[in-house]
N, C-alpha and C positions, 0 to 999 in steps of 0.2 A: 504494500500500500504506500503509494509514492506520497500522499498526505504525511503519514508517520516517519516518514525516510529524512523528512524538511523540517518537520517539526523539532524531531529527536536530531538535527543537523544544525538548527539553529543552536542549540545548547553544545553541542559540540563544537563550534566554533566559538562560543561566549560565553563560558563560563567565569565568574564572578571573583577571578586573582590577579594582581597586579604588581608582582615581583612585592619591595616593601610595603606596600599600599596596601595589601590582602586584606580583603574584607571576608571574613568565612560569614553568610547568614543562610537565611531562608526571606523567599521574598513568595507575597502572594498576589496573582494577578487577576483581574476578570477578563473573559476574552468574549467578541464579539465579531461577526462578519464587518469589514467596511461598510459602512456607505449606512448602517443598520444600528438602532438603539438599543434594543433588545440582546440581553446576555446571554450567549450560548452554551457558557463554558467556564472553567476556571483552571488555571495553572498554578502548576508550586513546584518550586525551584529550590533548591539546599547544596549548600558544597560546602565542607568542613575536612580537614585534614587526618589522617589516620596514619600514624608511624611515619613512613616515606611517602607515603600515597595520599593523595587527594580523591576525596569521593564527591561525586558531580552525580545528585540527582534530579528527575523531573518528574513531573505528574501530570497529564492531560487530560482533565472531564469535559465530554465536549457533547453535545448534541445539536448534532447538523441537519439543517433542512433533509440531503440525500442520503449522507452516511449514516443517519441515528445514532445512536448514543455510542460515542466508542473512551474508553478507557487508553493512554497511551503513557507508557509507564519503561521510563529508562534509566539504568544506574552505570555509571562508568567510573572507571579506576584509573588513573594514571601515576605514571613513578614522577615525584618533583624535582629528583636529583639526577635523570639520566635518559639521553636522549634515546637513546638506544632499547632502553628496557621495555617489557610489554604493557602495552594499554589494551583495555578490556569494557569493552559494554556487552551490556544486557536489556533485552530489548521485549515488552510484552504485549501486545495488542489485545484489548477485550469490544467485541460489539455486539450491543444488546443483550449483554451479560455474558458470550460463550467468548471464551478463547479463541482466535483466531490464528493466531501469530505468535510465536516464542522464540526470541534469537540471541544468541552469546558469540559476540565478535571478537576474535582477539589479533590485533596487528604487532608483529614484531619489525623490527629497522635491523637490517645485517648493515653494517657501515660499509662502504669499498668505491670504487669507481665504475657507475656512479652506484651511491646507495640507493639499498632495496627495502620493500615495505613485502611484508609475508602477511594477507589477511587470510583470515578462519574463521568459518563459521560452524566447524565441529563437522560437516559435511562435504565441503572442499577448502581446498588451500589455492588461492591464488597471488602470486605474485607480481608486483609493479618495479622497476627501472625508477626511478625518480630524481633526476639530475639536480634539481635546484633546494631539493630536501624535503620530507615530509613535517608537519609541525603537529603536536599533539594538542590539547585544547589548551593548557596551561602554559606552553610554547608560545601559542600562535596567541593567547590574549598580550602576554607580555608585551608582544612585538607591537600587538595590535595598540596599545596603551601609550605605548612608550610613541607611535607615529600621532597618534591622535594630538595627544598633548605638547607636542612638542609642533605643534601646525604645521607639520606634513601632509600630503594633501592623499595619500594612497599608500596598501601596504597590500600584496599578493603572497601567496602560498600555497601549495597544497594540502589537502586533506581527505577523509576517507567517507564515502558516498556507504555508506554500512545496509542499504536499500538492495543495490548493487553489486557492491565490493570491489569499486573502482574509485583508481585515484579522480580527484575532484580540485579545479585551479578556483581560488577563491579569492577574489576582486574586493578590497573593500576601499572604497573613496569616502574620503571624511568632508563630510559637508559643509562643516564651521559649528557655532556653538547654537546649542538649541536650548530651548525652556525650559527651567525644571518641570517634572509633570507634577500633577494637582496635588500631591503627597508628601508632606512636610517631615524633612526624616533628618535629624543631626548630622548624619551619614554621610551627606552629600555637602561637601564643603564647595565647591566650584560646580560651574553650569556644565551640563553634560554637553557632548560633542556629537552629531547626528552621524551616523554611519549606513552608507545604501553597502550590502554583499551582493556581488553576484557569483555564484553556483554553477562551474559550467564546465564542460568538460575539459582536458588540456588540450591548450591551443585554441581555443573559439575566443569569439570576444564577447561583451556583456551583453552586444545584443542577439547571441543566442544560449541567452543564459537560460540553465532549468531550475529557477527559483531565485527571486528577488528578497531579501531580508534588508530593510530600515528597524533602528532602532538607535536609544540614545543611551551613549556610554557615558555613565560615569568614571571620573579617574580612579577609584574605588575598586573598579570592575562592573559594578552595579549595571544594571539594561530595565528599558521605561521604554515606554509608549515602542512597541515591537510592531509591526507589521511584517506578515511574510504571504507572499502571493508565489502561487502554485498553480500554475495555470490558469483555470477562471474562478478558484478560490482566495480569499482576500481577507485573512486572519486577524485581528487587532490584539494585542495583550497590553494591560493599563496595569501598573504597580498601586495593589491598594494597602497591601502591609510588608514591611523590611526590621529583620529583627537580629541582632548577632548572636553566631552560635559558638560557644567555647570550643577549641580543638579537642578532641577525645582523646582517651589518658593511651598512651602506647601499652600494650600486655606481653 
């Protein structure tokens, strides 16, 4: 389901660290079709640290015009200390209460000339060449963070299409500085920075991209007013609550 492929893609490109700036919370969103007042859905978002690893989770309750009521429910692990080490998602689909979908992806990076991305989905192994480097989400926010605020106007990279199991070139141009949204949070000390992604295969340009993502970064890590369009779907997430989570004790 190429819905869930972009949703659970948006969080893997954005999740909520910013090298010293780390904010670990939980944030909770309403979501809504553009263009429409009515609430379809709600999102919750949480990343908190665990030994070496970061855990990135999400929740999707949605119920759509077509799709009905669907569940979309992702946890990922990444190592913070090593480019190379494995990242791991888990991936669950529920519509109209049955399971639909269940998937556990894991990519490893062999380093060499050029390095290679080994994905898994427990069912096959396939392999990517990846010449200019693959970034995992806490990778690719850093860089992402560090070009924003520093008025850069663009930052590209690779990443892993977990729909698929293809690498994926991801476009992000920084807009300039946007509004805070309606939600009055300590947390956000400076105005966030507006970011369009585009999603597209390697080598194409943005205008054949498969899946457009706006949203406003806070320096924090923090993301507000999300919009991601998926063909002729047109998703909204608003941040209504932001709350910090203490890092969990190592065992």
């Amino acid at each position: 389901m190429r819905l869930f492929t972009f949703l659970a893609l948006f969080v893997f490109l954005n999740p909520a660290i910013g090298a010293e700036k780390l904010l670990f919370h939980q944030a909770k969103y309403d979501v809504y079709i553009k263009g429409t007042s009515g609430k379809v859905g709600e999102f919750i978002y949480r990343i908190f640290p665990r030994c070496d690893r970061v855990i990135i989770y999400n929740n999707w309750e949605l119920d759509l015009p077509d799709a009905g009521k669907l569940t979309l429910n992702q946890n990922m692990q990444e190592d913070i200390n090593s480019y190379s080490a494995p990242f791991k998602s888990i991936g669950l689909i529920i519509k109209n209460g049955e399971t639909i979908a269940r998937k556990t992806i894991d990519v490893k990076i062999e380093l060499g000339k050029p390095d290679t991305a080994y994905i898994s989905d427990g069912e096959q192994v396939t392999h990517y060449a990846i010449p200019k480097g693959l970034l995992y989400p806490v990778q690719y926010q850093r860089e992402l963070i560090k070009t924003a605020f520093k008025n850069k106007k663009s930052f590209t990279a690779f990443s892993i299409d977990d729909g698929d199991l293809k690498v994926k070139e991801v476009n992000s141009i920084i807009l300039g500085d946007a509004n805070p949204g309606s939600l009055k949070s300590t947390y956000f000390k400076k105005p966030p920075k507006r970011i369009v992604q585009n999603i597209r295969a390697p080598g194409q340009t943005d205008n054949n991209a498969e899946a457009t993502i706006l949203f406003d970064l806070y320096e924090n890590g923090a993301s507000d007013n999300i919009s991601i369009k998926i063909g002729a779907i047109n998703l909204v997430a608003r941040m209504t609550d932001i709350e910090q989570l203490k890092p969990e004790k190592c065992k």
